[in-house]
C-alpha positions in Angstrom: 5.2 93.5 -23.1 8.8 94.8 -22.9 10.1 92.2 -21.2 8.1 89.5 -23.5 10.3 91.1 -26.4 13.5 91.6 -24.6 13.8 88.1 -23.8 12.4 87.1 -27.6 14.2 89.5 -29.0 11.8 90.9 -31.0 11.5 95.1 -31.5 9.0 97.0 -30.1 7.6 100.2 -31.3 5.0 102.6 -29.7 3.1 105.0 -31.7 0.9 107.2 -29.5 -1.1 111.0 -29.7 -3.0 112.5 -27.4 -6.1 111.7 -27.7 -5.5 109.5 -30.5 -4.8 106.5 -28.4 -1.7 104.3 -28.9 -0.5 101.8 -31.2 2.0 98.9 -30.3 3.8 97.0 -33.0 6.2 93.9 -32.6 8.6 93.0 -35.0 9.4 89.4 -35.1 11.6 87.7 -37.6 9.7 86.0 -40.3 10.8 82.3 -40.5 10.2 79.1 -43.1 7.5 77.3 -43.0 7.4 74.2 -40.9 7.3 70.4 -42.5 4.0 68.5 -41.3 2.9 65.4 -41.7 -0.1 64.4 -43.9 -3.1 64.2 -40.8 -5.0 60.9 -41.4 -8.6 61.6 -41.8 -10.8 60.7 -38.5 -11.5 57.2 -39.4 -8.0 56.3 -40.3 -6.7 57.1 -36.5 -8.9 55.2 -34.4 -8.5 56.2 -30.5 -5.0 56.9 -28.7 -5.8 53.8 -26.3 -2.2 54.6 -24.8 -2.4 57.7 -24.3 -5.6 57.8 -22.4 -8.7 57.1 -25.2 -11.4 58.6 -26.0 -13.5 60.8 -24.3 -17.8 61.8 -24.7 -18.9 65.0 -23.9 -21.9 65.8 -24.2 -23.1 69.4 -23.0 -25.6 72.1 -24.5 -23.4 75.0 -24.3 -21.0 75.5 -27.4 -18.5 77.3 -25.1 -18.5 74.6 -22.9 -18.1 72.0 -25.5 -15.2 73.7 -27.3 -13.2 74.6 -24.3 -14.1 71.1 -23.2 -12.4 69.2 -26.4 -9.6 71.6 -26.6 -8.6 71.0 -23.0 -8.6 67.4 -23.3 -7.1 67.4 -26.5 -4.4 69.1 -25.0 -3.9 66.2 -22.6 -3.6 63.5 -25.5 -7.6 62.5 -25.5 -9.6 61.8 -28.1 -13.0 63.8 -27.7 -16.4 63.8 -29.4 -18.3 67.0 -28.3 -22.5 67.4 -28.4 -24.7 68.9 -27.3 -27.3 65.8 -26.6 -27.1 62.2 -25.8 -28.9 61.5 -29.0 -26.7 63.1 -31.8 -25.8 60.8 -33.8 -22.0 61.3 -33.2 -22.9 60.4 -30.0 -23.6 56.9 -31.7 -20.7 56.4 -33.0 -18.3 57.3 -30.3 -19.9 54.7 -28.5 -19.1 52.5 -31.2 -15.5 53.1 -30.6 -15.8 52.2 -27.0 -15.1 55.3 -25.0 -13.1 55.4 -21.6 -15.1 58.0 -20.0 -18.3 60.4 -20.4 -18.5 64.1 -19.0 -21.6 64.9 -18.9 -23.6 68.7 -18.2 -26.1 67.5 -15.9 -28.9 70.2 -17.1 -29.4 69.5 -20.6 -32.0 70.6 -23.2 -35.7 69.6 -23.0 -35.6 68.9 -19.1 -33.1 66.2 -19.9 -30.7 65.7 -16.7 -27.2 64.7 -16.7 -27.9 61.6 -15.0 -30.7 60.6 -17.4 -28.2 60.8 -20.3 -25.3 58.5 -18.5 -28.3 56.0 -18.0 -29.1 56.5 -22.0 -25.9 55.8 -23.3 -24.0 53.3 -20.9 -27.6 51.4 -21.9 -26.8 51.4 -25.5 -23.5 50.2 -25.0 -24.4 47.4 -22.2 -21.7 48.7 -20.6 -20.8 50.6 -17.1 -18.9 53.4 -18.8 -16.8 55.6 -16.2 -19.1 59.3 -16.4 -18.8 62.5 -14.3 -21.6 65.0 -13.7 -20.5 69.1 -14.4 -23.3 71.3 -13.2 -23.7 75.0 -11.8 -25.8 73.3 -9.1 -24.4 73.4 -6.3 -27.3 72.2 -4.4 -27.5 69.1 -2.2 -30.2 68.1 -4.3 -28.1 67.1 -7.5 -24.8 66.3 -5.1 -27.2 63.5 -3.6 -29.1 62.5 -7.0 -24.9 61.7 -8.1 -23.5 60.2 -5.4 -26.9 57.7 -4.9 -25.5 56.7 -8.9 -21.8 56.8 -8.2 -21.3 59.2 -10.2 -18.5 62.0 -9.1 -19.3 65.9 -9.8 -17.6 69.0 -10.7 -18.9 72.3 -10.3 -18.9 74.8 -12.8 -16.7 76.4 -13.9 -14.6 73.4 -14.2 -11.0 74.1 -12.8 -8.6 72.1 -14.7 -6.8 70.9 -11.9 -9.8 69.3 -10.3 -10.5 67.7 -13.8 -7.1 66.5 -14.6 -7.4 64.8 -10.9 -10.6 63.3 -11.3 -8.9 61.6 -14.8 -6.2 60.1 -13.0 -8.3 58.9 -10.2 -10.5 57.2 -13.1 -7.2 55.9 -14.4 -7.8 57.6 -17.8 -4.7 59.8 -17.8 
């Protein structure tokens, strides 16, 4: 934490009895707000085509979901996040032509991953690009994906692995 300050140069203060416990405090110089730009709402920005497009997850776990859009957020992505093939958001983002589906490949109701690319690349007549993320590491599911051509990373996703599956799949 000292050096974090030093090189901010931001105060640092240590308050501390025994058997109290300690408390730290960081002084760092207040500064003007920052100028933004008025965010269109959703249906104003339509997809970032260039940098990449938009991308449909579709998981059961919230975690998963929310770490899931803010990761590829952070890589320029449009994302819609649920948490079943047929939300209706679901509906939508396949309206809007996505570039590539990550789906959890044990869903609700007995549901499999697989099942759910089948689902949606059938309402959009379409072979949309999809990966399979699953805490299966079984031969089982690794053979059920590849027999459909359809890549798989293990949970938990590493970044790295994700980020070269996306450039493989020309998205990023």
């Amino acid at each position: 934490m000292r050096r974090v300050t030093a090189v901010l140069g931001h105060a640092i203060e240590l308050e501390t009895a025994p058997g109290q416990g300690a408390c730290f405090t960081i002084r760092a110089p207040r500064c003007a707000p920052e100028a933004r730009a008025p965010e269109l709402p959703a249906s104003a920005q339509g997809t970032r085509a260039e940098e990449g497009g938009l991308v449909l997850v579709v998981d059961n776990d919230p975690a998963i979901l929310r770490g899931m859009e803010a990761l590829l957020e952070n890589w320029g992505l449009d994302v819609v996040a649920v948490p079943d093939p047929g939300d209706p958001a679901a509906a939508v983002a396949l309206e809007q032509g996505p570039v590539l589906m990550i789906v959890d490949f044990h869903l609700d109701e007995g549901r499999t991953g697989d099942e759910a690319v089948a689902l949606l690349r059938g309402q959009t007549k379409r072979e949309i690009p999809a990966i399979l993320i699953t805490a299966d590491r079984g031969d089982e599911v690794a053979e059920l994906a590849a027999g459909q051509g359809l890549p798989v990373l293990n949970k938990p996703v590493k970044p790295a692995r994700l980020r070269a599956l996306l450039r493989q799949l020309d998205v990023l």
